[in-house]
N, C-alpha and C positions, 0 to 999 in steps of 0.2 A: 465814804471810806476815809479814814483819819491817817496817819502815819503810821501809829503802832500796828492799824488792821495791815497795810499794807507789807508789812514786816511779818504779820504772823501768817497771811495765807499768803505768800512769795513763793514758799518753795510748790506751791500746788501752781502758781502762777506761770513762774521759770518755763518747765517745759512746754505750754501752749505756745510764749512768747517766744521763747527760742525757733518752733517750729515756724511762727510768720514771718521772725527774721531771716531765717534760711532760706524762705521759698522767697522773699525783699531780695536778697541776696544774688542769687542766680539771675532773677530775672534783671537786675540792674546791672548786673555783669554784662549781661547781652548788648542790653540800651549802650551803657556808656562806650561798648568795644564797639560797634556801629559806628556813634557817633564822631569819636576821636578818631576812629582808622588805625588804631591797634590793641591787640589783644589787654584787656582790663579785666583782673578778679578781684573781687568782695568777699571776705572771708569773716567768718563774727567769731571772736576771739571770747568775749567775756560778755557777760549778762546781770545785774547785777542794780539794786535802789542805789540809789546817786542822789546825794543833795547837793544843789548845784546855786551859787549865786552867777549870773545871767550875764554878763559887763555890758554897759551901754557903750556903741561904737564911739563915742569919744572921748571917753576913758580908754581906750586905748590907743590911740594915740591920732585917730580921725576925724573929720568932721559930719558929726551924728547926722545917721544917713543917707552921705552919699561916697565918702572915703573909707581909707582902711587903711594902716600903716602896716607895710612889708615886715615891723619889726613885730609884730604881734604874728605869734605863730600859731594859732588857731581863731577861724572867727565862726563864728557863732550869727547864723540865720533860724529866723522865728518862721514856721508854718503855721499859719494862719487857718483855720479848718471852718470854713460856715456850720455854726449851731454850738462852735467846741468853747469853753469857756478859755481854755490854756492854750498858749500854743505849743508845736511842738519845737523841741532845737536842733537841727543838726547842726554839729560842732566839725569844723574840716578845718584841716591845713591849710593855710595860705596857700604854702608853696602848691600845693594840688592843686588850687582854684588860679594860680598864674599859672600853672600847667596847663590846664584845661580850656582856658584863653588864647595862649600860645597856640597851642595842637587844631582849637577852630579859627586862629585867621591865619592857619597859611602854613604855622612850623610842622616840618617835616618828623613823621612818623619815627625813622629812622636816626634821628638824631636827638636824644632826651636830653631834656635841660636839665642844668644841672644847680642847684641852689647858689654858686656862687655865682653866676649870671646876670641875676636878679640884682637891682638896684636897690640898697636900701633905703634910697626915700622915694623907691617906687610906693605909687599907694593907685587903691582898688576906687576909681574915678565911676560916675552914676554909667556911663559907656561902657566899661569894663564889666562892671556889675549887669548890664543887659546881657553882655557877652554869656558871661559865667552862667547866666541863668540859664542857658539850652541845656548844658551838663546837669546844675545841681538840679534840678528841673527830672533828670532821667534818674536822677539818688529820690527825687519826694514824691514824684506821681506812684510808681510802685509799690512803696510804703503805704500809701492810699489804699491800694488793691487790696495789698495784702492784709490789711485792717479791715477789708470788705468798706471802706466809707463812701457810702455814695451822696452826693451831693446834689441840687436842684439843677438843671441844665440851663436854667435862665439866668446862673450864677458861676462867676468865675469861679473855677475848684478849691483853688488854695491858693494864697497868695506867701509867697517865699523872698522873704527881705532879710537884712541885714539889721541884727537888733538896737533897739533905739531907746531903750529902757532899761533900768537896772529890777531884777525880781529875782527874789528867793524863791524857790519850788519845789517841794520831792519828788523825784520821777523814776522812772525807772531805766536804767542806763545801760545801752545796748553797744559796745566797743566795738570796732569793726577795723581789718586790715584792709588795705587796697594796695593792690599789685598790678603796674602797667608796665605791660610788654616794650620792647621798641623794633618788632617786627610784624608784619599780618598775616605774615606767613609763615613766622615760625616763633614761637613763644619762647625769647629770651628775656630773663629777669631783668626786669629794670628798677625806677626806683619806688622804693614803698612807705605809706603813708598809716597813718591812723585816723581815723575818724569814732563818731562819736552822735547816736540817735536820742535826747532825751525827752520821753514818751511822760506825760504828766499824771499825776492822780486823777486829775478828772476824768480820761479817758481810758485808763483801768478800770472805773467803777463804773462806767456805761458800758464796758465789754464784759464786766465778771464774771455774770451766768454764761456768756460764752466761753471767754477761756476758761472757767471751771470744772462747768458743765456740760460745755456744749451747748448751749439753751439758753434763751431769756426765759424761756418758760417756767412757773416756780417748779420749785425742789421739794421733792419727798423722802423729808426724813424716816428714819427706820433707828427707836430704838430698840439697841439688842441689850435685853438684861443680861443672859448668861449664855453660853454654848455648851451642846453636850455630844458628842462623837458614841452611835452604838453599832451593833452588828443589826446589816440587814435583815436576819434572821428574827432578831428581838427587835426591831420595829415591826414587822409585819403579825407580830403576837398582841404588841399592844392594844388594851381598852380603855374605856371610858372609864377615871378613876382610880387607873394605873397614875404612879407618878414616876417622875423620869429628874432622875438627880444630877447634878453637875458639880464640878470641881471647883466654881466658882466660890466665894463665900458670900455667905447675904451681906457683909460687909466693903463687898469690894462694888467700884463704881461700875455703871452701865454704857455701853458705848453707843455712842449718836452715827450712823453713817448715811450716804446717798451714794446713789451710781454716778459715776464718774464718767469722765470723757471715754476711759476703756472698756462701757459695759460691767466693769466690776464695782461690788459696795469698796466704797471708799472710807477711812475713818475718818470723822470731823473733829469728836470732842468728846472724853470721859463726863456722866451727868449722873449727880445725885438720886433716883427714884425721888416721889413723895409724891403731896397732894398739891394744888392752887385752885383757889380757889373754886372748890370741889369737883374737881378734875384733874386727872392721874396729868405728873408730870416730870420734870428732868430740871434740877438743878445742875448747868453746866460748871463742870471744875475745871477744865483744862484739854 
């Protein structure tokens, strides 16, 4: 799958992805409310190809990794997938990831911290970063699930670092709100964050009979030359010989479709009629 392909079947893409974001979503709401000891929701804002260049952790202002300067306000962790050629990025707020360190050694539920707290030449130390990992850890296992990726059990699952290289990539960029509570018993707004999932080319094109189809299994095209709408009445007169006329014009193009995820023909592509070599066939136009 090239860039332009991923641009032109996007919108049939969208709604499958939306749908295993949302169900990512919920369920990492659970994980991470567990986890911290206060109400946290995950909410996906925007869906959307992102080309993204990647920053290596010491371009921004740490040492490539095992730091993180507090003045960088989003960092950027590679999952690592056995078999996957890309990885993927979750993109999070600093300040959420000192949050989430705070909230597992010890800070109180009930009292959010608040950005100005933070030290700006605090930096995210290889210790910190073990820390952080139980949280972002309950943001990537899910995202697994809900990708269906199953991995070999003689093999650690996915490995979630802090990235260490500079790469350009097309992906497809998944926006996400997070909102943590500061009670467990009773959901007052506290403070909120954005984060940021980007999912690569390479593993859209190993999913795409799924999310398109539903199916790795191949696809059965169906061209429709023309349609024609008659009364039940004068179908069941018809014979062998009769002909049955359409509104179409022999000049107008043929339509390509398949069933879709919803059981209905889907349209793929207007195609020319003709021959190739000698056999009936469809020059695609668009």
């Amino acid at each position: 799958m090239t860039s332009s392909n991923l641009e032109r079947w996007y919108s049939r893409l969208q709604p499958p992805i939306e749908g295993i974001y949302r169900a990512w979503a919920a369920t990492a709401s659970k994980r991470l409310s567990n986890l911290l000891g206060s109400p946290l929701k995950i909410d996906i804002a925007q869906i959307d190809i992102a080309q993204i260049d990647i920053m290596p952790v010491d371009a921004l202002g740490g040492e490539s990794g095992h730091s993180q300067s507090q003045d960088a306000t989003m960092l950027d962790y590679k999952l690592d997938v056995p078999d996957s050629s890309d990885p993927w990025i979750l993109r999070i707020p600093s300040i959420f990831v000192y949050q989430c360190i705070d909230r597992l050694l010890g800070a109180k539920a009930n009292e959010p911290l608040c950005p100005g707290e933070f030290s700006p030449s605090r930096t995210l130390s290889s210790i910190d970063s073990k820390v952080a990992s139980y949280a972002l850890e309950e943001l990537a296992y899910p995202c697994l699930d809900a990708w269906q990726i199953e991995t070999p059990q003689t093999s650690p699952r996915a490995s979630l670092q802090l990235v260490d290289e500079f790469k350009r990539q097309n992906s497809i960029g998944i926006t996400f709100r997070i909102s943590l509570g500061v009670s467990h018993t009773k959901e007052v707004p506290g403070p909120q964050w954005q984060g940021q999932w980007l999912i690569p080319e390479s593993l859209v094109k190993r999913q795409f009979g799924r999310l398109v189809f539903g199916s790795d299994q191949p696809v059965v095209l169906h061209a429709i030359l023309a349609r024609s709408t008659i009364q039940r009445s004068e179908l069941e007169q018809l014979e062998v010989g009769d002909i049955i006329s359409t509104e179409q014009l022999a000049s107008q193009a043929a339509e390509v479709a398949c069933r879709g995820l919803s059981g209905n023909m889907e349209l793929l592509f207007r195609g020319e009629p003709g021959v190739y070599k000698g056999t009936r066939a469809l020059r695609l136009l668009g």
